[in-house]
C-alpha positions in Angstrom: 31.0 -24.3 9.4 31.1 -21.1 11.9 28.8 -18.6 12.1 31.8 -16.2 11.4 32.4 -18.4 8.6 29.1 -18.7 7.3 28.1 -14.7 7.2 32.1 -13.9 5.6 30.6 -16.0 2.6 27.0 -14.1 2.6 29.1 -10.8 2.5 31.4 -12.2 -0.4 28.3 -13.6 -2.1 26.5 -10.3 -2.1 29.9 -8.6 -3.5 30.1 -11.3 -6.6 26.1 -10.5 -6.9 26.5 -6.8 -7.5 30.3 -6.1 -9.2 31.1 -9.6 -10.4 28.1 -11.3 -12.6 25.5 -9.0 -11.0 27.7 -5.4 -11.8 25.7 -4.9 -15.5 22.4 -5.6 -13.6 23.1 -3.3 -11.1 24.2 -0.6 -13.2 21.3 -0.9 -15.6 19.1 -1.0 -12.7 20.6 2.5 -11.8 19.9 4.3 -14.5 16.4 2.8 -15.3 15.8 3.8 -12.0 17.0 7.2 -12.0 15.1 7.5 -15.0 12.1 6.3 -13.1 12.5 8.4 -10.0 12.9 11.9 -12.7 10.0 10.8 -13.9 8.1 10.7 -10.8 9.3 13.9 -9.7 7.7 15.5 -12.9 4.5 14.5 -12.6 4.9 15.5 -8.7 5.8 18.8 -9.5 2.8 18.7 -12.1 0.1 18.0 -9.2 1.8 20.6 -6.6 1.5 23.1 -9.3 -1.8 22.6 -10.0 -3.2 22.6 -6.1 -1.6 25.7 -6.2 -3.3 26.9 -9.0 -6.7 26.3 -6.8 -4.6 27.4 -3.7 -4.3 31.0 -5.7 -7.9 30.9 -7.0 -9.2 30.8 -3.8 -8.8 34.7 -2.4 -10.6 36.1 -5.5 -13.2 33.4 -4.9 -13.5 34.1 -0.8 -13.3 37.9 -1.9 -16.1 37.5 -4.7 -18.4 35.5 -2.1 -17.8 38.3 0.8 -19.6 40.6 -0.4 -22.8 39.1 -0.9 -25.1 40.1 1.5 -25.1 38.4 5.0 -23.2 35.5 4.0 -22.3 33.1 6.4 -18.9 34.2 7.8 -17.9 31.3 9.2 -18.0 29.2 6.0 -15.4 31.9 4.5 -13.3 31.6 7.8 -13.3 27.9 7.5 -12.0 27.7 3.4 -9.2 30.9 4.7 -7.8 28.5 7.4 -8.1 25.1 5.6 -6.4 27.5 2.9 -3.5 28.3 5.3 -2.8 24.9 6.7 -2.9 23.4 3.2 -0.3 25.8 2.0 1.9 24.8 4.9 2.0 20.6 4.0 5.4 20.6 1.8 6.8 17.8 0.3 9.7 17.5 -1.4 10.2 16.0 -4.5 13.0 13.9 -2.8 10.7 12.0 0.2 7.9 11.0 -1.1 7.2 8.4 0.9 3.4 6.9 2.0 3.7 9.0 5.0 4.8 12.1 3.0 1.8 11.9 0.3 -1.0 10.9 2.9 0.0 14.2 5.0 -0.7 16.6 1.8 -3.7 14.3 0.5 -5.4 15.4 3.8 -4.3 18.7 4.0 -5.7 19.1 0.8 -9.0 17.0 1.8 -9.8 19.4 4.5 -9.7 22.7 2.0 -11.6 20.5 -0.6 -14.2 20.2 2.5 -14.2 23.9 3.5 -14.8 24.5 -0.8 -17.4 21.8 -1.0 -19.2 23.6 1.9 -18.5 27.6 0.7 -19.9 26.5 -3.2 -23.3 24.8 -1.3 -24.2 28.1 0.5 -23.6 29.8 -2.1 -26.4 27.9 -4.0 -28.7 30.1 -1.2 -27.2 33.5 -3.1 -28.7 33.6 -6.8 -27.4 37.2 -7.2 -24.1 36.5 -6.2 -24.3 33.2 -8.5 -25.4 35.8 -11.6 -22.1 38.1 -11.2 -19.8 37.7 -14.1 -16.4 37.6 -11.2 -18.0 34.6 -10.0 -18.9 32.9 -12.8 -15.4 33.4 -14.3 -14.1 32.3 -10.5 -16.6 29.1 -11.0 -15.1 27.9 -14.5 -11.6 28.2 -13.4 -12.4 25.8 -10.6 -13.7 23.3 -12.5 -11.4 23.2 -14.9 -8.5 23.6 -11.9 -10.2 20.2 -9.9 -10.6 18.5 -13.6 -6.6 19.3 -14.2 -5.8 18.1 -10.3 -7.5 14.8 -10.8 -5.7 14.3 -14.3 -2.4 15.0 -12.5 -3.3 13.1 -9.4 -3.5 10.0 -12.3 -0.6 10.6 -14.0 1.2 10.5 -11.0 -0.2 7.4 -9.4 1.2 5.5 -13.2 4.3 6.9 -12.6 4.5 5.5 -8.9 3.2 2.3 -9.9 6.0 1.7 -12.7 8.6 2.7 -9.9 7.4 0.7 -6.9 7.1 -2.4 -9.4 10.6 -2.0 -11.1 12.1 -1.3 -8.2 10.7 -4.2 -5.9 11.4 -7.1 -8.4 14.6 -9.5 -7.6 17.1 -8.4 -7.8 15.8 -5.5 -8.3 14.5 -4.9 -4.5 18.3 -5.9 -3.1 19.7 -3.2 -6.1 17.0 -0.5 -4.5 17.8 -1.4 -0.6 21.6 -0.8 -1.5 21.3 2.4 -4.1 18.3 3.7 -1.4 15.8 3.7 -4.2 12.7 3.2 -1.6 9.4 3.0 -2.7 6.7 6.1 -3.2 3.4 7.1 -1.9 0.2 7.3 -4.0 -2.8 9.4 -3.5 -5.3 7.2 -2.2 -9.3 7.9 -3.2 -10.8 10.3 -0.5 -13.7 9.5 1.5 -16.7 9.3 -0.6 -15.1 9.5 -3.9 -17.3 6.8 -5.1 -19.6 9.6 -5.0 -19.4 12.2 -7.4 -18.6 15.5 -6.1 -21.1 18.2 -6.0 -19.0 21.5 -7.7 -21.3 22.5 -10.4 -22.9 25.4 -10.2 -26.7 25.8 -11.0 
């Protein structure tokens, strides 16, 4: 048999496969997978909405901590820039690839950093830990990184049911054709086997 041959009845096969015996497969694949993919995009749009809720805690915080006496400048100038470059990591709902999810994870690694940095100096500043603004400022982050990390989850699940529907045969020849690829999770961050320090004495 030729080559010519040979790849003319791979083609044919792969036609049979998905509108011959294959065609209800395929199209209950689709819509499961649609399904799958909406669902995914909701709990995205759950964890961008809370990092923004930090994101818009975070002047009233730097502004609360500014005007304590001497504080270390720098410290506020590192949380306002990791801030900015945080903010400017978009991803849409529609590419979230690895590559896509590991560029916003660090993004917002490096602004959890410059936090975890501006809340330890402020352990040096009882009166400004007193005020009623920063207590207030202090709750709403907690419960802000408790709601991020319950997102974060939720999200992870959602991926995980998606990337294994969607990379089962025949599922995986389905996905390649309908361009169903797979998504990125949020990996643990450096040290997470450590408890953060965020509490406030």
């Amino acid at each position: 048999m030729s080559t010519s041959k040979l790849a003319l009845y791979i083609i044919l096969g792969f036609i049979l496969l998905v509108v011959g015996c294959g065609g209800c497969g395929a199209i209950s694949f689709q819509k499961k997978a649609v399904q799958m993919d909406e669902n995914v995009k909701g709990k995205w749009g759950n964890v961008q909405s809370e990092y923004q809720r930090r994101t818009d805690l975070i002047p009233n915080l730097v502004n609360t901590v500014k005007g304590a006496a001497n504080f270390e400048q720098q410290t506020l100038i590192d949380v306002i820039n990791a801030r900015a470059k945080a903010t400017q990591v978009q991803v849409n709902a529609n590419d979230l690839s690895p590559e896509k999810i590991a560029e916003f994870q660090a993004a917002q690694g490096q602004l959890s950093g410059a936090l975890g940095k501006l809340l330890a100096v402020v352990e040096s500043y009882p009166d400004l830990k007193a005020t009623q603004n920063f207590r207030d400022l202090q709750t709403q982050l907690e419960g802000t990184e408790n709601r991020i990390k319950v997102a974060r989850n939720d999200f992870n699940g959602a991926v995980q049911e998606f990337n294994s529907y969607v990379r089962q045969f025949p599922n995986n020849i389905y996905a390649g054709f309908m361009k169903f690829p797979v998504k990125g999770y949020f990996q643990s961050d450096p040290g997470a086997d450590k408890a953060p320090n965020v509490e406030f004495k």
